[in-house]
C-alpha positions as CSV (number, residue, x, y, z in Angstrom):
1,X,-71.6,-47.1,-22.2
2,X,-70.1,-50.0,-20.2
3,X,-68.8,-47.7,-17.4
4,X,-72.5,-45.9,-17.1
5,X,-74.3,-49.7,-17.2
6,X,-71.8,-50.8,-14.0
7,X,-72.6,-47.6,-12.4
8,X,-76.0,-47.8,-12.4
9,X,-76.0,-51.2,-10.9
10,X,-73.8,-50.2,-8.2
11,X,-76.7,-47.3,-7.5
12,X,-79.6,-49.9,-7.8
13,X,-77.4,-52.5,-5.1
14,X,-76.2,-49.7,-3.1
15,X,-80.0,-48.9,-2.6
16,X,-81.2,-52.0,-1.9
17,X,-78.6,-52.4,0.9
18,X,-78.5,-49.2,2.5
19,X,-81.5,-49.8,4.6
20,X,-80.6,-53.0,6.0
21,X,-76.9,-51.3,6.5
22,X,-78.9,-48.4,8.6
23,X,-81.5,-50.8,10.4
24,X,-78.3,-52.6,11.7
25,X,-76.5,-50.2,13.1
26,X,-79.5,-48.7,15.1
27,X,-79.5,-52.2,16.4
28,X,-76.0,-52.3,17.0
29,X,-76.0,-48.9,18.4
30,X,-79.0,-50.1,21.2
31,X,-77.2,-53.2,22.3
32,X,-74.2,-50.6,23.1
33,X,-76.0,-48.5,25.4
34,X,-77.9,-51.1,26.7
35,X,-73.8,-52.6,27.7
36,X,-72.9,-48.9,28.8
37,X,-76.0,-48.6,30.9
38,X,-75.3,-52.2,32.6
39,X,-71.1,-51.4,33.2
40,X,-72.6,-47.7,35.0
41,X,-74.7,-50.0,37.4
42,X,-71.4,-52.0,38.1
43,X,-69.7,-48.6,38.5
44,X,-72.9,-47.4,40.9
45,X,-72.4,-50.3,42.9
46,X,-68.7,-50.6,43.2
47,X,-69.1,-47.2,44.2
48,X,-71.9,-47.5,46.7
49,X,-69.8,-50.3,48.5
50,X,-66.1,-48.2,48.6
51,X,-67.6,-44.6,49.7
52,X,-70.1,-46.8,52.1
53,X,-73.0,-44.6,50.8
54,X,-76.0,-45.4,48.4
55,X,-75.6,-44.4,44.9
56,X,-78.3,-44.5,42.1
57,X,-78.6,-44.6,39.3
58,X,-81.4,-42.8,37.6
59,X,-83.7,-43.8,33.7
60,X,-85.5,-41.6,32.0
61,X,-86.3,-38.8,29.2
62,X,-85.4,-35.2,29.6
63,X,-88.3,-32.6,29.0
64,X,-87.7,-33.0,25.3
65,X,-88.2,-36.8,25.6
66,X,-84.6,-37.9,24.5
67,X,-83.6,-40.8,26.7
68,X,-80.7,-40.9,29.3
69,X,-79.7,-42.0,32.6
70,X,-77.6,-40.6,34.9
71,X,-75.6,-41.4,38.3
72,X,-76.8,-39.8,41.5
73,X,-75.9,-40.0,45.2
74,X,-78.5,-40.7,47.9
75,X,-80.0,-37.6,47.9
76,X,-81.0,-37.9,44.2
77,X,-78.1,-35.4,43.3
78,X,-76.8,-36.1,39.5
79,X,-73.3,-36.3,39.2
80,X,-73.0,-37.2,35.5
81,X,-75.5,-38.0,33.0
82,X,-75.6,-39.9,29.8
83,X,-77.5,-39.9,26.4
84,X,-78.9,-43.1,25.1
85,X,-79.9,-43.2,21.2
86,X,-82.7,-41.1,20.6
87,X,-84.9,-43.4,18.8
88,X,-84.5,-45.4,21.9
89,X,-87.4,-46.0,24.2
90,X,-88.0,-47.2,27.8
91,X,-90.1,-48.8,28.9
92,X,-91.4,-50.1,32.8
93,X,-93.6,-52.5,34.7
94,X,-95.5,-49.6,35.7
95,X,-95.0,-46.8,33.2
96,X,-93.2,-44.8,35.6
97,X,-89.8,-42.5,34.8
98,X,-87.7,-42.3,35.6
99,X,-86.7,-45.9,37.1
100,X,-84.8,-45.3,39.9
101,X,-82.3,-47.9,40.7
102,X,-80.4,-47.9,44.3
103,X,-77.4,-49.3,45.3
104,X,-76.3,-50.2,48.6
105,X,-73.3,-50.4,51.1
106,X,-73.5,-53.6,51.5
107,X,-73.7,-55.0,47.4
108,X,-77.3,-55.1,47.3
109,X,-79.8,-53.4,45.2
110,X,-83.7,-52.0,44.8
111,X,-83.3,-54.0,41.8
112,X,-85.6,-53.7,38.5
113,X,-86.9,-54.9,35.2
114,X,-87.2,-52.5,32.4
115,X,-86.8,-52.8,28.7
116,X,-84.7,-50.9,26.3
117,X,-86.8,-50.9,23.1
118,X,-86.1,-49.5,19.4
119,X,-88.9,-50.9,17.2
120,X,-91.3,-53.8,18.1
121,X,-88.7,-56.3,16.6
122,X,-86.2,-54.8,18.4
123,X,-85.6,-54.5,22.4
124,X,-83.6,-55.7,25.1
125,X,-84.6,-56.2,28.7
126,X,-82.5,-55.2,31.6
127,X,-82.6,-56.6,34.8
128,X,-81.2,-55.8,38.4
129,X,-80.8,-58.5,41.0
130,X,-82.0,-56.8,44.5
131,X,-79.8,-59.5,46.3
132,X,-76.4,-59.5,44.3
133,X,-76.8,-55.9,42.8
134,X,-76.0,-57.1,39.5
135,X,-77.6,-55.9,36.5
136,X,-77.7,-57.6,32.9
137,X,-79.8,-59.2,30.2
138,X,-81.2,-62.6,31.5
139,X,-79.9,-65.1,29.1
140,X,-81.4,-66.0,25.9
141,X,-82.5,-62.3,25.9
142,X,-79.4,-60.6,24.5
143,X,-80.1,-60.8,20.7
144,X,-83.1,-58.5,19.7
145,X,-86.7,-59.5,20.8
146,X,-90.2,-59.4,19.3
């Protein structure tokens, strides 16, 4: 009788922590793509500046909506493309996807501003300095957002 009391209150806390468990690794799982996304740009641009050519890098959702971005060369030409979590949203200034973000010979960028988002607690916003041809999350901005 003992073992069977003790199991069912391992049930009833194992439910009431599974959610949070789940809700934290989506999060975790976003701020990972989002630091995946911004070490591509470095690649892009490291790139552009050693093959002195531009290189892009593109944002967006395939025709099924899933999220992704991808590396192209100047022509628009995808190279190699990557999935982002699929409960994962972008979102732009304008609306428009995909974001296109170019990367110059000479270090510089288009730049941009988008925002990463997974709930409306939870989203991350991504920035692209046009004169450096960084990209990152502005500070105070790297822990999820309302």
């Amino acid at each position: 009788m003992e073992i069977f009391v003790v199991l069912v209150l391992l049930g009833l806390v194992a439910a009431l922590i599974f959610p949070s468990f789940t809700r934290g690794m989506e999060g975790m799982r976003m701020r990972a793509a989002t630091r995946d996304l911004i070490t591509s740009m470095k690649q892009a641009r490291t790139q552009a500046i050693s093959s002195q050519s531009v290189q892009r890098i593109l944002i967006g959702s395939d025709e099924e909506g899933k999220p992704f971005y991808a590396f192209a060369d100047e022509y628009g030409e995808v190279s190699k493309s990557f999935p982002l979590p699929e409960k994962l949203s972008i979102l732009t200034e304008d609306g428009e996807l995909p974001l296109q973000v170019s990367f110059y010979p000479n270090g510089r960028s288009s730049g941009g501003d988008f925002m990463l988002k997974l709930d409306e607690n939870r989203q991350i916003r991504v920035t692209v300095d046009p004169v450096t041809g960084f990209g990152g999350v502005p500070k105070g901005e790297g822990q999820d957002q309302p």
